[in-house]
Z-matrix of the N, CA and C atoms (Angstrom, degrees):
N
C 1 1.460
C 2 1.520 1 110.01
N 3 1.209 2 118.10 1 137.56
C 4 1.411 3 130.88 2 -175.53
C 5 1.580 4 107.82 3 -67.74
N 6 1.180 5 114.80 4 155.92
C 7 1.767 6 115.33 5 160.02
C 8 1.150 7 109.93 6 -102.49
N 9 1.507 8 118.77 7 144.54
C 10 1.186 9 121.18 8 159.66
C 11 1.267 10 135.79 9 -122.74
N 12 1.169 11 124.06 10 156.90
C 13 2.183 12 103.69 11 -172.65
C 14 1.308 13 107.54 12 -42.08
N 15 1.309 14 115.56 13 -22.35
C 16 2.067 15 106.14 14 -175.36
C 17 0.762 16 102.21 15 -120.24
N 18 1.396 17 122.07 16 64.18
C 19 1.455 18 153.43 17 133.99
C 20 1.250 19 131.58 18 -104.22
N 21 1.519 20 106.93 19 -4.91
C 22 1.558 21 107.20 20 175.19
C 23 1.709 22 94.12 21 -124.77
N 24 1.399 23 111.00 22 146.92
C 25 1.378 24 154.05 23 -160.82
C 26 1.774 25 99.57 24 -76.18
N 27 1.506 26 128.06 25 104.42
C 28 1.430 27 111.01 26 173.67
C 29 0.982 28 134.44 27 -79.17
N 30 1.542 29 116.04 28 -7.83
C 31 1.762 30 137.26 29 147.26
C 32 1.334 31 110.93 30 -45.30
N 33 1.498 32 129.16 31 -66.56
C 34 1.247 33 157.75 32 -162.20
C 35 1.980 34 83.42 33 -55.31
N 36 1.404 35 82.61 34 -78.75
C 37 1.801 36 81.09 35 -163.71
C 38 1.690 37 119.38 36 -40.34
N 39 1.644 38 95.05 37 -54.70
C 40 1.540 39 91.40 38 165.27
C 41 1.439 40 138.64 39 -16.60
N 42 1.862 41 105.12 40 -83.59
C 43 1.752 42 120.47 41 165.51
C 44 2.205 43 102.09 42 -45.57
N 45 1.448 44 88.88 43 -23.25
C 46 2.466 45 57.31 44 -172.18
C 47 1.575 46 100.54 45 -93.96
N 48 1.901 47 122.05 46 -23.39
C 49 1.658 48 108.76 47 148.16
C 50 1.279 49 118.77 48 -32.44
N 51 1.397 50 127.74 49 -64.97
C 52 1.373 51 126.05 50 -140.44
C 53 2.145 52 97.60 51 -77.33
N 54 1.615 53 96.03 52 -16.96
C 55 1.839 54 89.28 53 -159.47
C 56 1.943 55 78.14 54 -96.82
N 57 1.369 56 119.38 55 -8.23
C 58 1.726 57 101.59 56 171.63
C 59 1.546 58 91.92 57 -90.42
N 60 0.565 59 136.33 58 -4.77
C 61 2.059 60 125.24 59 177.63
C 62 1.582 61 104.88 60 -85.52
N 63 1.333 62 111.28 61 -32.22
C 64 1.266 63 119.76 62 -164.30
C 65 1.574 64 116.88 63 -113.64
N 66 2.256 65 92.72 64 23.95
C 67 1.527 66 97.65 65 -166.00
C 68 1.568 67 135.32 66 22.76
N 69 1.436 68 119.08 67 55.43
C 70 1.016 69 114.30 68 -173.42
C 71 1.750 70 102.51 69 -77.97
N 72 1.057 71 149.98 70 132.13
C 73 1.537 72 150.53 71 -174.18
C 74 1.299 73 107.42 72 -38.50
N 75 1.497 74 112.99 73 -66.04
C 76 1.644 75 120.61 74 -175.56
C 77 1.233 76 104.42 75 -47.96
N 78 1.162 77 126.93 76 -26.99
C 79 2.046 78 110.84 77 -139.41
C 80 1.577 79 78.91 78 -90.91
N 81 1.308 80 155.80 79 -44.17
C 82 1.492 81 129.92 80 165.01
C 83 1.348 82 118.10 81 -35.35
N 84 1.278 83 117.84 82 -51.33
C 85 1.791 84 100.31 83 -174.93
C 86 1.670 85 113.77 84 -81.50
N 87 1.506 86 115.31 85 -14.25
C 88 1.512 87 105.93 86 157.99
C 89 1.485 88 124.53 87 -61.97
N 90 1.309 89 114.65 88 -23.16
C 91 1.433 90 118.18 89 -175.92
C 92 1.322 91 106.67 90 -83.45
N 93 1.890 92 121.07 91 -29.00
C 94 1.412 93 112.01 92 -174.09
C 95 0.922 94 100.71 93 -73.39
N 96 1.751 95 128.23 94 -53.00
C 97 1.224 96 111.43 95 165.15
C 98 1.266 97 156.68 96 -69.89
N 99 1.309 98 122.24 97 13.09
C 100 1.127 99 131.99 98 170.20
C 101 1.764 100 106.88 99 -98.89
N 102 1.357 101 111.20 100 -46.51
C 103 1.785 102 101.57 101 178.53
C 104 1.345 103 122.91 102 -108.63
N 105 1.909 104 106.10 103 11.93
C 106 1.624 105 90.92 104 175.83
C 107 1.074 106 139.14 105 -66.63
N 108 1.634 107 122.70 106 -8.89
C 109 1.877 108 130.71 107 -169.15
C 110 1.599 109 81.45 108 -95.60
N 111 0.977 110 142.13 109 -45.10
C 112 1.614 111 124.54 110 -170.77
C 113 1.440 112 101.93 111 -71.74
N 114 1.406 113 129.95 112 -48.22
C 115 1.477 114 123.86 113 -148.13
C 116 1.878 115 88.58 114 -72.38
N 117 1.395 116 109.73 115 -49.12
C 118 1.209 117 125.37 116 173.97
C 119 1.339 118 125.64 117 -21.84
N 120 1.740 119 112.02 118 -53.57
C 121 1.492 120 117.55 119 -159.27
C 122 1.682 121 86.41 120 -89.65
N 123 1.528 122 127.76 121 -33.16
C 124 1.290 123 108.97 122 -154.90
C 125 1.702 124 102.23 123 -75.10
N 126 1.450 125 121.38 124 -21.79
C 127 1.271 126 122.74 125 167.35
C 128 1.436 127 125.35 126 -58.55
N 129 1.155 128 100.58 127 -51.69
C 130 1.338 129 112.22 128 179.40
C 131 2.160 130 106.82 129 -59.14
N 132 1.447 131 91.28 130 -25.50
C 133 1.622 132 80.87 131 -178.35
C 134 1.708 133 112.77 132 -76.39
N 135 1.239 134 116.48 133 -11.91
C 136 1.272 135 122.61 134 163.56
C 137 1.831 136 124.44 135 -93.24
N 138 1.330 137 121.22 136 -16.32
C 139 1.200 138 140.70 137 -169.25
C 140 1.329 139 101.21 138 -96.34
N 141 1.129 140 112.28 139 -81.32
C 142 1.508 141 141.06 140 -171.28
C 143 1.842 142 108.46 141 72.72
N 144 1.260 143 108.51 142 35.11
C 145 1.075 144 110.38 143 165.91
C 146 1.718 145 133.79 144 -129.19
N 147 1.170 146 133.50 145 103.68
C 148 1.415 147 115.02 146 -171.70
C 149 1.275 148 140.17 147 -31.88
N 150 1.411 149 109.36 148 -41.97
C 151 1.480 150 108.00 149 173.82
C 152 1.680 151 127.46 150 -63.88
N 153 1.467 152 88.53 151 -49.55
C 154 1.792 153 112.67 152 -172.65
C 155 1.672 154 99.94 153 -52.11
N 156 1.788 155 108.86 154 -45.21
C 157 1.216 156 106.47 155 179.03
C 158 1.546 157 127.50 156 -75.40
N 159 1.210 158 119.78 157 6.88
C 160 1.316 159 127.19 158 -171.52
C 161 1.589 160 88.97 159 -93.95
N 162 1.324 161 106.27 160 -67.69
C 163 1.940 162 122.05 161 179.07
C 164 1.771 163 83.91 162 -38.41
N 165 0.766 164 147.32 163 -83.67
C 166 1.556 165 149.48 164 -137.15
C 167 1.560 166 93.57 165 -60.41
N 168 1.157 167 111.33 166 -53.99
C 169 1.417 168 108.07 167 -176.26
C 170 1.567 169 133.29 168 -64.77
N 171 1.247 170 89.92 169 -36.20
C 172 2.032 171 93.21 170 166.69
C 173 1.643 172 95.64 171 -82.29
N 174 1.090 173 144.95 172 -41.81
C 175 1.084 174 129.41 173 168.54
C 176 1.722 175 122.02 174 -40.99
N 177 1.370 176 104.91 175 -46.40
C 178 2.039 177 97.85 176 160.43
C 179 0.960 178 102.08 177 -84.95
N 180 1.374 179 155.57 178 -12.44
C 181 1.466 180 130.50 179 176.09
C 182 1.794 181 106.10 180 -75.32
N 183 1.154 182 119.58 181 -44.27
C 184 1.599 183 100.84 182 -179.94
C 185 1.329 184 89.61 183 -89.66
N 186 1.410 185 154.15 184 15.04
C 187 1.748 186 129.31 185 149.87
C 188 1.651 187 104.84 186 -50.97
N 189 1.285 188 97.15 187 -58.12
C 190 1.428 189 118.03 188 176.11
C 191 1.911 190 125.39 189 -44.41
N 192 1.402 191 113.59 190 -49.23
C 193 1.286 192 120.28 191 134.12
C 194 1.237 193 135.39 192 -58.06
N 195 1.130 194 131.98 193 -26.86
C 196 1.104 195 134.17 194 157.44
C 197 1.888 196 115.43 195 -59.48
N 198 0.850 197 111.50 196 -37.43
C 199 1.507 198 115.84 197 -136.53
C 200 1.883 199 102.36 198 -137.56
N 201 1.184 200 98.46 199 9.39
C 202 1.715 201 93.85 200 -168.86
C 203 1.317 202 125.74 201 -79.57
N 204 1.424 203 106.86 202 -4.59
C 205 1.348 204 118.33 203 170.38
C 206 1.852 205 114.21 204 -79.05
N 207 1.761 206 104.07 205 -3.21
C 208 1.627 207 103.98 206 166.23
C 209 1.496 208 111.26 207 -79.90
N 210 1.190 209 122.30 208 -13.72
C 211 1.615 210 128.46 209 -169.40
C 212 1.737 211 105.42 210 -75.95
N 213 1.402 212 98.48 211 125.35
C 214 1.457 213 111.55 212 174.99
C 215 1.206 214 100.02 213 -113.39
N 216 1.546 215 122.06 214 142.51
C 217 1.662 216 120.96 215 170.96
C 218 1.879 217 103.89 216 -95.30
N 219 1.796 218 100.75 217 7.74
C 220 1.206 219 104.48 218 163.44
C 221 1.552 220 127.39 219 -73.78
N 222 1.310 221 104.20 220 -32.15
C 223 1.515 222 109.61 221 179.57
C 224 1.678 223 114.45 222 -75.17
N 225 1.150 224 103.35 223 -33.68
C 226 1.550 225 118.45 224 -174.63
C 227 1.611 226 113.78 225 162.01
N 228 1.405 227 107.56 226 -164.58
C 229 1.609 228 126.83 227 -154.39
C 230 1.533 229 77.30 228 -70.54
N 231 1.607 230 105.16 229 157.80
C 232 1.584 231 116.78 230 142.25
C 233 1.804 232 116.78 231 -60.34
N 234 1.011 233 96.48 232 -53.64
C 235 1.412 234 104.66 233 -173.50
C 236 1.603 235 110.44 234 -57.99
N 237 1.333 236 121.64 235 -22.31
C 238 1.765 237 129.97 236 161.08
C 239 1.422 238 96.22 237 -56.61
N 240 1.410 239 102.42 238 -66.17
C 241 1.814 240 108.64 239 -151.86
C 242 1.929 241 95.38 240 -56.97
N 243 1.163 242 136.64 241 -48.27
C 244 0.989 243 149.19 242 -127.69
C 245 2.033 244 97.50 243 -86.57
N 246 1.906 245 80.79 244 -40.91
C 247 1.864 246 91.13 245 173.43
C 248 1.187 247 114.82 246 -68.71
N 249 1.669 248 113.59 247 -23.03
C 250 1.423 249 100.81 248 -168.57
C 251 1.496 250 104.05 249 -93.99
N 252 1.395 251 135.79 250 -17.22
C 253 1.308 252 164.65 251 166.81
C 254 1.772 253 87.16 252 -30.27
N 255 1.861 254 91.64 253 -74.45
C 256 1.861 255 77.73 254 -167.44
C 257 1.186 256 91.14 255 -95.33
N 258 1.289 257 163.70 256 -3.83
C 259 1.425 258 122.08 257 161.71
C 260 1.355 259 120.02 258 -70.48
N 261 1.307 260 145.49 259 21.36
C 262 1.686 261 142.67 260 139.14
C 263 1.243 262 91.44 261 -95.49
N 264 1.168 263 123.64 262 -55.57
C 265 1.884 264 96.74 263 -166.16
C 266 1.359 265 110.09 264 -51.04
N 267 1.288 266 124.76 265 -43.70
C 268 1.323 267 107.71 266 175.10
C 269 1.424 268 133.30 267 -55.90
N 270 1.401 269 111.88 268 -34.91
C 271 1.386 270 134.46 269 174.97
C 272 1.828 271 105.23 270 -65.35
N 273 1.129 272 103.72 271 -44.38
C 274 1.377 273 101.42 272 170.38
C 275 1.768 274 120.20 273 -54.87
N 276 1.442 275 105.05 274 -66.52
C 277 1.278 276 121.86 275 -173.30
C 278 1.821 277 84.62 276 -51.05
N 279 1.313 278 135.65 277 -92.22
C 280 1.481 279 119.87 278 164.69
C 281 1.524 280 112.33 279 27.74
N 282 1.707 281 103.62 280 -104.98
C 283 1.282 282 104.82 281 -176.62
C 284 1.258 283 131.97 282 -67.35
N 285 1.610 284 121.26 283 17.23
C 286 1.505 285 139.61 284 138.69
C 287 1.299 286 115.26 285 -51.24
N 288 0.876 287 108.90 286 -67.50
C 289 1.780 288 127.71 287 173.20
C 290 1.640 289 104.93 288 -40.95
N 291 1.405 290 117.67 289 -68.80
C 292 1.389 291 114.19 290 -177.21
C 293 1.503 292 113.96 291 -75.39
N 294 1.208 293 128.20 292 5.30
C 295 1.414 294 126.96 293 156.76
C 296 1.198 295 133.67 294 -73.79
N 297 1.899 296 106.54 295 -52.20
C 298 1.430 297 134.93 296 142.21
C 299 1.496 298 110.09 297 -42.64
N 300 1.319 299 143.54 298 -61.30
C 301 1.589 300 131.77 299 176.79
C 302 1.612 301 107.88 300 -39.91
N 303 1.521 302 105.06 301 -65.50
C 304 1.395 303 118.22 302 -170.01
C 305 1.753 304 122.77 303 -60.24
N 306 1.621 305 97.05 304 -23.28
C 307 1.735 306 110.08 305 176.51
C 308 1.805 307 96.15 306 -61.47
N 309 1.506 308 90.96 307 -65.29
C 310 1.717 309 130.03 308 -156.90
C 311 1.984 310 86.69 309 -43.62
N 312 1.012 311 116.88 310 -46.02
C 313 2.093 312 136.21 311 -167.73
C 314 1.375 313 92.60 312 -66.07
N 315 1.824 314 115.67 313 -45.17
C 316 1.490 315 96.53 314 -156.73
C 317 1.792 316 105.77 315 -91.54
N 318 1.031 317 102.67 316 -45.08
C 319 1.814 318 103.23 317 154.06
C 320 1.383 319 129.96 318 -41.19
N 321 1.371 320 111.46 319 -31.11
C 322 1.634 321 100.17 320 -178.70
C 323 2.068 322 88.36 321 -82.47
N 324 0.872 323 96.01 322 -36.07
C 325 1.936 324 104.56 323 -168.64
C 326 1.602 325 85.73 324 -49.24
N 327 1.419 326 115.13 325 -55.11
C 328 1.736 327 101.49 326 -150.62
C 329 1.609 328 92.39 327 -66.07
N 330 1.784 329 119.75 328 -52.57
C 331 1.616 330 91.03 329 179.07
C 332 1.045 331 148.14 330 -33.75
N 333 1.551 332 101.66 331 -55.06
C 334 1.947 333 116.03 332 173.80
C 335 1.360 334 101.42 333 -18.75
N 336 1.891 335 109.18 334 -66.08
C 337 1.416 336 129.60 335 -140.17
C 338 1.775 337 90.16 336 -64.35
N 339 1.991 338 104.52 337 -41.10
C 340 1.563 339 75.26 338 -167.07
C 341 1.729 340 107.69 339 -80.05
N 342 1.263 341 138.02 340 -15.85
C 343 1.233 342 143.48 341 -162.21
C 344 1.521 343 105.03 342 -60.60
N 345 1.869 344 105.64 343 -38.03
C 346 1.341 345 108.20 344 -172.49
C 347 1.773 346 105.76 345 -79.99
N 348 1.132 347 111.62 346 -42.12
C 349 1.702 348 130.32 347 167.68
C 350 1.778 349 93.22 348 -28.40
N 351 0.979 350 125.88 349 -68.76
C 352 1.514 351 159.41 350 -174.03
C 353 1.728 352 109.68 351 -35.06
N 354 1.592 353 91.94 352 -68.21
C 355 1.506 354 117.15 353 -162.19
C 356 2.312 355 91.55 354 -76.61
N 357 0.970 356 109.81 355 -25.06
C 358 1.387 357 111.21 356 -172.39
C 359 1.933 358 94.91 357 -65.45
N 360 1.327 359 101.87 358 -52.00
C 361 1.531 360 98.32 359 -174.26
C 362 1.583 361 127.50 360 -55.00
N 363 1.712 362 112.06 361 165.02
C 364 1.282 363 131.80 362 161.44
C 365 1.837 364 112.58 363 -21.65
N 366 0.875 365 146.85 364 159.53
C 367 1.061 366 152.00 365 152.46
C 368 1.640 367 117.06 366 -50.89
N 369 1.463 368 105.70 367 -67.62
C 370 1.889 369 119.62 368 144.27
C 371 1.429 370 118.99 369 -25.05
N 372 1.019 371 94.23 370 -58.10
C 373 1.823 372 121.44 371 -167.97
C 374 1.491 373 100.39 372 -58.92
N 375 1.239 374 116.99 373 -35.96
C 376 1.729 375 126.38 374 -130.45
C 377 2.184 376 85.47 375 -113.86
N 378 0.979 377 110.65 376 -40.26
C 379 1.056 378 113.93 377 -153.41
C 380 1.907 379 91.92 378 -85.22
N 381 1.774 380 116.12 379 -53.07
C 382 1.563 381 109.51 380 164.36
C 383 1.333 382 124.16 381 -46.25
N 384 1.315 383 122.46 382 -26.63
C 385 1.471 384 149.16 383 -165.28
C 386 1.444 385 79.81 384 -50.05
N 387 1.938 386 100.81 385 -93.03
C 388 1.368 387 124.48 386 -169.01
C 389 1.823 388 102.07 387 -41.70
N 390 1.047 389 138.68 388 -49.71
C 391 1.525 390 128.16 389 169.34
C 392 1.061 391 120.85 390 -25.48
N 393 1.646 392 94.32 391 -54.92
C 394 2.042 393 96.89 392 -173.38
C 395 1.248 394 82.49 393 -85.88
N 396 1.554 395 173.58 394 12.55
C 397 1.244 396 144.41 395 154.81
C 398 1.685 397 102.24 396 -61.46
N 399 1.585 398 91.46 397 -70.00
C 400 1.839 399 86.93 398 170.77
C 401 1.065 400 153.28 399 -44.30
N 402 1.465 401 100.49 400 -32.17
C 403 1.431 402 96.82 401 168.91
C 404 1.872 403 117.04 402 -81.88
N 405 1.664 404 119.04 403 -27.83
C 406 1.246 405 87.55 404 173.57
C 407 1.367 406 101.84 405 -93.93
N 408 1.427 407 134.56 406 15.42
C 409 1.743 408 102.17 407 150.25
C 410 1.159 409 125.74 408 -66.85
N 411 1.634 410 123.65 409 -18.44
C 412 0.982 411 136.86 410 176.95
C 413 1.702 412 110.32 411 -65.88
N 414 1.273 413 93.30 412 -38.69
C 415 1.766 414 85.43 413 -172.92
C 416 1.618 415 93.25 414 -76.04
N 417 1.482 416 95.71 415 -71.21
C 418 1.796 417 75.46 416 -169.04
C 419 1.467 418 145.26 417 -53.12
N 420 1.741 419 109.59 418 -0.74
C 421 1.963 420 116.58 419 174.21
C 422 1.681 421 68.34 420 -92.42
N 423 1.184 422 161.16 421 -20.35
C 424 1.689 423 124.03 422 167.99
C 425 1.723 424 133.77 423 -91.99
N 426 1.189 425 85.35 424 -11.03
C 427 1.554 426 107.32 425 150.07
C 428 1.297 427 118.56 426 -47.31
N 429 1.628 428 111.51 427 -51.83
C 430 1.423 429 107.67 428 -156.81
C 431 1.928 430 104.36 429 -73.32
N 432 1.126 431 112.83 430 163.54
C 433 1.414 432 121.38 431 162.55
C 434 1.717 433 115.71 432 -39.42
N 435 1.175 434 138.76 433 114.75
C 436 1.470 435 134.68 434 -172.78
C 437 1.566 436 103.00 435 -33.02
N 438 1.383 437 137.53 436 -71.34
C 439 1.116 438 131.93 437 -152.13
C 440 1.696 439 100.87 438 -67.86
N 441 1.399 440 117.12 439 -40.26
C 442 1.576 441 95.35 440 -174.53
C 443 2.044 442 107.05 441 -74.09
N 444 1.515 443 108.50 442 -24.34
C 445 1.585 444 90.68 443 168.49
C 446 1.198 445 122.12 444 -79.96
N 447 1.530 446 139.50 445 2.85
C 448 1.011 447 144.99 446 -174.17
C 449 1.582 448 103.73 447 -86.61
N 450 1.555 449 115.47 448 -32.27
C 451 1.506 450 121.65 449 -160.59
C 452 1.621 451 76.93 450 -96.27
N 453 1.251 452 157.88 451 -55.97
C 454 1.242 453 136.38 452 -110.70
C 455 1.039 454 88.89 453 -116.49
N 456 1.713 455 143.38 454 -24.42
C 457 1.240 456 151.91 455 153.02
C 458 1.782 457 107.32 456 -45.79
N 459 1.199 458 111.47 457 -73.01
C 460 1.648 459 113.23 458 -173.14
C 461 1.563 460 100.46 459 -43.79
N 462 1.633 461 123.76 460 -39.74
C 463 1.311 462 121.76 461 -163.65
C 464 1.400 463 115.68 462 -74.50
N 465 1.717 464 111.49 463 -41.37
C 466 1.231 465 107.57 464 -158.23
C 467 1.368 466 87.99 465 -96.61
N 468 1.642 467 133.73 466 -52.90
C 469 1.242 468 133.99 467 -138.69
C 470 1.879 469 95.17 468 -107.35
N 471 1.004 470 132.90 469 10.06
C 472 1.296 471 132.69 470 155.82
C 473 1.059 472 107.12 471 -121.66
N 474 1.396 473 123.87 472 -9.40
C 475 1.952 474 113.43 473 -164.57
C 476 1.405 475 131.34 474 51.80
N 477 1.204 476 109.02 475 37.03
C 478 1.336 477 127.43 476 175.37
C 479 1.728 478 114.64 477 -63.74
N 480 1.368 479 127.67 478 148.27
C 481 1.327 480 114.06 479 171.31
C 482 1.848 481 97.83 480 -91.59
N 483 1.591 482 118.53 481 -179.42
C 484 0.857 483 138.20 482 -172.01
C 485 1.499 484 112.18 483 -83.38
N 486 1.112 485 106.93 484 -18.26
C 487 2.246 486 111.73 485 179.55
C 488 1.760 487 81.82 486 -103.85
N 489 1.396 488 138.38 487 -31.50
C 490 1.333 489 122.76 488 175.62
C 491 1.906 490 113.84 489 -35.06
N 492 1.927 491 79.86 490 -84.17
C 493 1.770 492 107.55 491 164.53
C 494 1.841 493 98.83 492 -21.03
N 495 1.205 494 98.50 493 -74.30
C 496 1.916 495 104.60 494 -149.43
C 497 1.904 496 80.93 495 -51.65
N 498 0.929 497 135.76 496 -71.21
C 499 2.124 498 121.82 497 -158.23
C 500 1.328 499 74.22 498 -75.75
N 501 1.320 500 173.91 499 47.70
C 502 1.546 501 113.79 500 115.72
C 503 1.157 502 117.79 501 -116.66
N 504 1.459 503 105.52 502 -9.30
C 505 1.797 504 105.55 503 147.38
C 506 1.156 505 134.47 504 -83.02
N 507 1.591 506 127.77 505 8.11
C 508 0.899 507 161.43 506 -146.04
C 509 1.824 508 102.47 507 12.13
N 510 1.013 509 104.08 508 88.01
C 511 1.528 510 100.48 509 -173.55
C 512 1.897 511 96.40 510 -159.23
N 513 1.529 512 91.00 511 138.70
C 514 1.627 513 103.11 512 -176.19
C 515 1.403 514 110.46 513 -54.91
N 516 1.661 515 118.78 514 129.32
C 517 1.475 516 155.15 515 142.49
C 518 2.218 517 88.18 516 18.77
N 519 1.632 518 91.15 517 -96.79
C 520 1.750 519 107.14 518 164.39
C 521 1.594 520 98.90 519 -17.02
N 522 1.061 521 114.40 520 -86.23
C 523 1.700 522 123.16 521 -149.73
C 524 1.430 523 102.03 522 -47.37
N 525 1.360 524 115.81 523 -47.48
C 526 1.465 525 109.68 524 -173.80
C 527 1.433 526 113.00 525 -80.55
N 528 1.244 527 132.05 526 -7.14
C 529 1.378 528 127.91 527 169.28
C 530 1.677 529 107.28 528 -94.98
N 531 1.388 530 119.44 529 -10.07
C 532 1.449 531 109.28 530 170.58
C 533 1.537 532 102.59 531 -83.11
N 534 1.393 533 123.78 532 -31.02
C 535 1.276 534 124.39 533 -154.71
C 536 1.865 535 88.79 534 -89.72
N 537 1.406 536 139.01 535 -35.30
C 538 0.902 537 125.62 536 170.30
C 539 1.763 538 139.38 537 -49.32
N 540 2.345 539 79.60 538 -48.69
C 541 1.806 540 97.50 539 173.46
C 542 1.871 541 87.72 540 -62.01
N 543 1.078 542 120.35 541 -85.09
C 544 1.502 543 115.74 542 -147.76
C 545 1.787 544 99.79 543 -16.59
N 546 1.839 545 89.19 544 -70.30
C 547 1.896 546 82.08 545 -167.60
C 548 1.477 547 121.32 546 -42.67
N 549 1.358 548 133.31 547 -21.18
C 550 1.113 549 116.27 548 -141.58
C 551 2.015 550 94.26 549 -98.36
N 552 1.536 551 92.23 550 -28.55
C 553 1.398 552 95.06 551 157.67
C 554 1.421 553 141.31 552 -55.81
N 555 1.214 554 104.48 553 -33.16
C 556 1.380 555 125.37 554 152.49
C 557 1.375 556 138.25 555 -24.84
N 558 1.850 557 92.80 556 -78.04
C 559 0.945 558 95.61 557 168.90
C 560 1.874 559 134.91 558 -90.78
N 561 1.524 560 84.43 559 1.26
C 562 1.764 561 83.22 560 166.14
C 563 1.455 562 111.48 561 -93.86
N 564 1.099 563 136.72 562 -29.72
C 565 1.936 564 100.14 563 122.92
C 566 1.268 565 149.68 564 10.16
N 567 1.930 566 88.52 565 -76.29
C 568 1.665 567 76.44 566 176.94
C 569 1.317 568 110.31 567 -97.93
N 570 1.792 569 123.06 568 7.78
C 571 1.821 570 99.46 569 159.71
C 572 1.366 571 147.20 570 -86.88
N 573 2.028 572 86.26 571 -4.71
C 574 1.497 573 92.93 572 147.22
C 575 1.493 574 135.83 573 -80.37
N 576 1.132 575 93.93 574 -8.35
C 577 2.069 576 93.97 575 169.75
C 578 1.345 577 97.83 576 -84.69
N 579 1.312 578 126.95 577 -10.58
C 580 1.452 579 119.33 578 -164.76
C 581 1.434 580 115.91 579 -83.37
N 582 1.636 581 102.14 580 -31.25
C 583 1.447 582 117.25 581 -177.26
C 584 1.456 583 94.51 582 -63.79
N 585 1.200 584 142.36 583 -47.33
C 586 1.586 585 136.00 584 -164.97
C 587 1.557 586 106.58 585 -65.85
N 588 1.422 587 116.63 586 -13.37
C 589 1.615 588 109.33 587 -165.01
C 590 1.597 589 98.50 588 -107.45
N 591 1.942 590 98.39 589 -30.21
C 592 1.908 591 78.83 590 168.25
C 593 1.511 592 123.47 591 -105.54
N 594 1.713 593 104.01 592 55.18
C 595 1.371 594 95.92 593 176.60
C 596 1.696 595 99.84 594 -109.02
């Protein structure tokens, strides 16, 4: 049987607001269990993936702990606020993804450009080339802030996947794909300044 918004109790919701305002411990796992198959499916209708939607979902459940003292039962239902909670987070996490694709596109693009830059030269020529490639990749993955060169290193230069990174840095799924997109933006940045230094 399906759930529907008038399926949850506005008494009910009330008392587990007042014990998340008043951090009571339990009143988080009453809320997972009471709205996770709804908050769940509406993510997943933007995600369509199990994992991503699980991450999305504890991600609004402590917004919600975090933050539950913004909830008015003046504006409307909890169970409204709560849908609309994860339908942007999901939409968000979304256009994470297509930021990261489009970073991830323009970085592999700037290599090609310098590899071919590269492959045109002297043998001599070709081999200092690649030196100065390394060394300022080197400067700029140390440029970056430790945690985003730490993630963008394991990814690119160990080939790590992204749930790898998150358990052995022990750091949330999200965190390591923001800390990846940022760097990777970064440094495709600096491989367009780079093209001007190996021409």
């Amino acid at each position: 049987m399906n759930t529907t918004l008038e399926d949850f109790n506005e008494t009910d919701d009330e008392e587990l607001m007042k014990d998340l305002v008043q951090r009571v411990p339990e009143a988080i796992e009453r809320l997972h269990r009471r709205y996770r198959t709804l908050l769940r499916s509406i993510i997943m209708q933007v995600l369509h993936d199990d994992a991503e939607a699980d991450d999305v979902l504890q991600e609004v459940l402590l917004q919600v702990w975090n933050r539950a003292e913004n909830y008015s039962s003046l504006k409307g239902k909890l169970v409204s606020w709560l849908c609309t909670l994860s339908r942007r987070r999901a939409i968000d996490r979304l256009r994470q993804h297509s930021a990261y694709r489009r970073a991830t596109d323009r970085y592999e693009i700037s290599c090609s450009y310098l590899d071919k830059e590269v492959v045109q030269l002297h043998p001599v020529e070709q081999e200092a080339s690649l030196e100065e490639i390394r060394c300022l990749l080197h400067r700029h993955l140390t440029a970056l802030p430790p945690n985003q060169e730490q993630a963008v290193r394991m990814a690119f230069l160990e080939n790590r996947s992204q749930r790898e990174i998150s358990t052995l840095t022990k750091t949330p799924l999200g965190t390591v794909k923001t800390r990846i997109e940022l760097g990777i933006k970064k440094l495709t940045n600096a491989f367009e300044g780079m093209r001007g230094e190996m021409v």
